[in-house]
C-alpha positions in Angstrom: 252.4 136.7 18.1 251.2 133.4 19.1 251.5 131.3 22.2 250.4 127.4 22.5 248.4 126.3 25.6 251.1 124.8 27.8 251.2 122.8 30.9 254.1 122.2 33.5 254.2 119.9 36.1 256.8 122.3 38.1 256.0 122.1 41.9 254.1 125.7 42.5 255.2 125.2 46.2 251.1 124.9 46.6 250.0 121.9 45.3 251.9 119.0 43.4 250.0 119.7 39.9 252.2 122.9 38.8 251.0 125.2 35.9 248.8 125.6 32.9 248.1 128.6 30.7 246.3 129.2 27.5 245.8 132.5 25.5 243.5 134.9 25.8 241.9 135.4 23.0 240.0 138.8 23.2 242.7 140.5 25.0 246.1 140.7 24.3 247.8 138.5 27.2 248.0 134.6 28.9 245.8 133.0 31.4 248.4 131.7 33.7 247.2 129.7 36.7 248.7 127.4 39.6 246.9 124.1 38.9 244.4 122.4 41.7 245.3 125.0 44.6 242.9 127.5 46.3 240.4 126.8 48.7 237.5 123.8 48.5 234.6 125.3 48.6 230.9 123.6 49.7 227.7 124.9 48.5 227.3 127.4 51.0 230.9 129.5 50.1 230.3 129.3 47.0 227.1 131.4 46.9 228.8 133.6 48.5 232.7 133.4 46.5 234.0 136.7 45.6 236.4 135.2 43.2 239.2 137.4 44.3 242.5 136.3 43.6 244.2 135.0 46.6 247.8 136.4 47.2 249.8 133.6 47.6 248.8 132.0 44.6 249.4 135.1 42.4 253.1 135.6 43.6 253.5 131.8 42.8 252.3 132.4 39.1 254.6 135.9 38.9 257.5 133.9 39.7 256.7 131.2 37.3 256.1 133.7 34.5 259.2 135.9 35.3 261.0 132.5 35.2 259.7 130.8 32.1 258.1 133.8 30.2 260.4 136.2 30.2 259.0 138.6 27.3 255.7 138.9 29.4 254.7 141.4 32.2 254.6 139.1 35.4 252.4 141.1 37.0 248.9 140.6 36.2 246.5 142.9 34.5 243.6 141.1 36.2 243.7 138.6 39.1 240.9 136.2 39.3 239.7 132.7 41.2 238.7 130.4 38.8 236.2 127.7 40.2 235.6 124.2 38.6 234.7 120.4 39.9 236.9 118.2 39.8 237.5 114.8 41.2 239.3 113.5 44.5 242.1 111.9 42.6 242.0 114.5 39.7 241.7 112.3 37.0 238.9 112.7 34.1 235.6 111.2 33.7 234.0 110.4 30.4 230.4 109.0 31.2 227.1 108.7 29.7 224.6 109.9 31.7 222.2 106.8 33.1 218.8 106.8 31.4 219.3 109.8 29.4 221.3 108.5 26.4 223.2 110.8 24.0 225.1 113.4 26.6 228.4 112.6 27.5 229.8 114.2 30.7 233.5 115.5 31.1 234.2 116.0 34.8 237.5 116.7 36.4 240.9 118.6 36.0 239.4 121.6 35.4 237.2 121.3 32.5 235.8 124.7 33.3 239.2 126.4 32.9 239.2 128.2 29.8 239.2 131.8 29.7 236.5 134.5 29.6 
C-alpha cells in the first residue's frame, strides 16, 4: 500500500543520471521519471513550453517500470515534462543569499521535482 521514494542510477539510455520516483500522494499511482534528460530550455522556450511528455523518454520510463515494478501499470495514466534548474555539473547548492540574510537557497538536481 505504500511505496518509498527511490532512486536508481541505471543508465536510461538518455542521460547517465538513471531514475527517481516518489508517490503520488492524491492519486493512487508513482511519479516515475528519467533523471536530467529532455530538452534545455532558454527563457524564450520556456514561455512558450507545452510540457508534453516527449516520447522517447516515456518508453524509457515504461521499460524501467515493467522491469523493476512489476505490480504497476507501465503505461502512464498521465505523461508530463517536469521543468527545474539545475546546475552544469548537477550537484546541489546550499547558499545564503548575499545581503539578505536569513533565506537559504537549494538549487540543483531537481529541487522542483516533487509531484503535483
Amino acid at each position: 500500500k505504500r511505496m518509498p521514494v527511490f532512486i536508481s542510477d541505471l543508465n536510461n539510455g538518455l542521460g547517465d543520471l538513471g531514475y527517481y520516483g516518489i508517490p503520488i500522494v492524491k492519486t493512487q499511482g508513482v511519479k516515475v521519471a528519467a533523471h536530467h534528460v529532455g530538452q534545455t530550455l532558454d527563457e524564450k522556450a520556456l514561455r512558450s513550453h507545452d510540457h508534453q511528455g516527449d516520447p522517447s523518454i516515456i518508453e524509457a520510463n515504461q521499460r524501467f517500470v515493467a522491469s523493476f515494478f512489476p505490480g504497476l501499470e507501465a503505461t502512464p495514466f498521465r505523461s508530463e515534462s517536469c521543468l527545474y534548474t539545475t546546475t552544469p555539473d548537477y550537484h546541489y547548492v546550499l547558499d545564503k543569499v548575499p545581503g539578505a540574510g536569513a533565506p537559504i537557497i537549494l538549487a540543483g538536481g531537481g529541487a522542483g521535482g516533487a509531484p503535483p
